[in-house]
N, C-alpha and C positions, 0 to 999 in steps of 0.2 A: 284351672287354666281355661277350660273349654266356657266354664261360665264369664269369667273377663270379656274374652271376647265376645261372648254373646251379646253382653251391658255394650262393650265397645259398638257393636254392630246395630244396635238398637238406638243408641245414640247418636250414633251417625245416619242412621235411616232417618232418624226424629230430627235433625240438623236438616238432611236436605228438604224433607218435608217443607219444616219450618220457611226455610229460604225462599223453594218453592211456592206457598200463599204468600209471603212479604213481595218477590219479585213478580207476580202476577200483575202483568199489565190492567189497567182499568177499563174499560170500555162503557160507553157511554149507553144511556139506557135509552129506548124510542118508544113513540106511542101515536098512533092514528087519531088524528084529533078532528071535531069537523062540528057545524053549527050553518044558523042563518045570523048574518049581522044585522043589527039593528041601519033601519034607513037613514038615521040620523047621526049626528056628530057624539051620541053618548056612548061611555065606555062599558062593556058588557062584562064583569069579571063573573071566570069560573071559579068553582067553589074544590075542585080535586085539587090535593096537595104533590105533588111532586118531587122528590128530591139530587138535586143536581149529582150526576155523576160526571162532570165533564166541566170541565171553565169556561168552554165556550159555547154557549145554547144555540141552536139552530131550529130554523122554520122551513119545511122544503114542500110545499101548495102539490097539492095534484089534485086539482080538480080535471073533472073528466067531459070539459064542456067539447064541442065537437073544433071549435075553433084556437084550442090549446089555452082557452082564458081563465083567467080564477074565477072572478066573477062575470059572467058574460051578462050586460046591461046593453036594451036601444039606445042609453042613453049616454052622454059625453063623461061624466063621471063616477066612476066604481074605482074601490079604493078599499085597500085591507090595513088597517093597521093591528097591530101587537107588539106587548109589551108583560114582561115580568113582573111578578108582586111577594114583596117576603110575606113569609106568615100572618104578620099583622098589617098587609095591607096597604104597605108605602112601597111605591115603586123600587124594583132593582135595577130598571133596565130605561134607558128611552125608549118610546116607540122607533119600530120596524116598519116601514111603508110599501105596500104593492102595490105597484099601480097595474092594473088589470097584466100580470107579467105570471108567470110558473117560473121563477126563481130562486133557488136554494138560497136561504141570506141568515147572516148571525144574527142571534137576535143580542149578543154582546161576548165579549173577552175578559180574563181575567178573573169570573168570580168565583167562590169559593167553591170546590165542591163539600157536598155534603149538606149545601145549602136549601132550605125550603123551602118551593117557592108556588106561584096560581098561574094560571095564563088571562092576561086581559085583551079583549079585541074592541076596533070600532073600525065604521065602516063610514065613509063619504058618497051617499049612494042619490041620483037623484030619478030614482026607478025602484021600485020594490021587485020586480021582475025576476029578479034570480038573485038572492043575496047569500046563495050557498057557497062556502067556503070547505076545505077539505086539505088535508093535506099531514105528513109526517114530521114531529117533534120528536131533536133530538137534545137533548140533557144527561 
């Protein structure tokens, strides 16, 4: 008898275990990410893979310019864009656009997780002056 329920008690320890990893909320994974952009309209892709834990990717800038800007330029246009890439290099995502803003913004909805993916950047800069960007990826 005493071994029954032992099985029983082990069984049911092993049950809520179980439960417990299946009903384990997800949370989504971050990462400091930061570069200079190229001065030009071309697109910069990185080479780290990443894989989504979340549907819905996000970009949140903190640069630490003294004026709150992403990119702080003397000049009329600095501009961030990004955008996702699957493993083999075809867009997942539209471009994201900053206009010299510290803005949390999605970088899209809806995709898979567990999905693979690069981060791609370009910049609209008409200043080389400061074309550092910085800020937290969350996936």
């Amino acid at each position: 008898m005493n071994q029954k329920r032992a099985r029983m008690a082990v069984a049911g320890i092993a049950a809520l275990l179980f439960v417990g990893v299946v009903a384990a909320p997800a949370y989504a994974a971050t990462a400091s990410i930061s570069d200079s952009n190229n001065t030009n309209t071309s697109w910069k892709h990185y080479a780290t893979q990443r894989t989504l834990a979340t549907s819905a990717p996000a970009f949140d800038p903190a640069n630490s310019e003294a004026d709150g800007s992403l990119l702080h330029q003397t000049q009329s246009i600095y501009v961030l864009n990004m955008k996702l890439r699957n493993a083999n290099g075809a867009d997942l995502t539209s471009s994201v656009q900053w206009n010299n803003v510290r803005t949390s913004k999605s970088l899209a909805t809806g995709l898979a997780r567990g999905t693979i993916f690069t981060v791609s950047v370009c910049c609209k800069s008409s200043s080389s002056s400061d074309t550092y960007w910085s800020g937290t990826l969350t996936y």
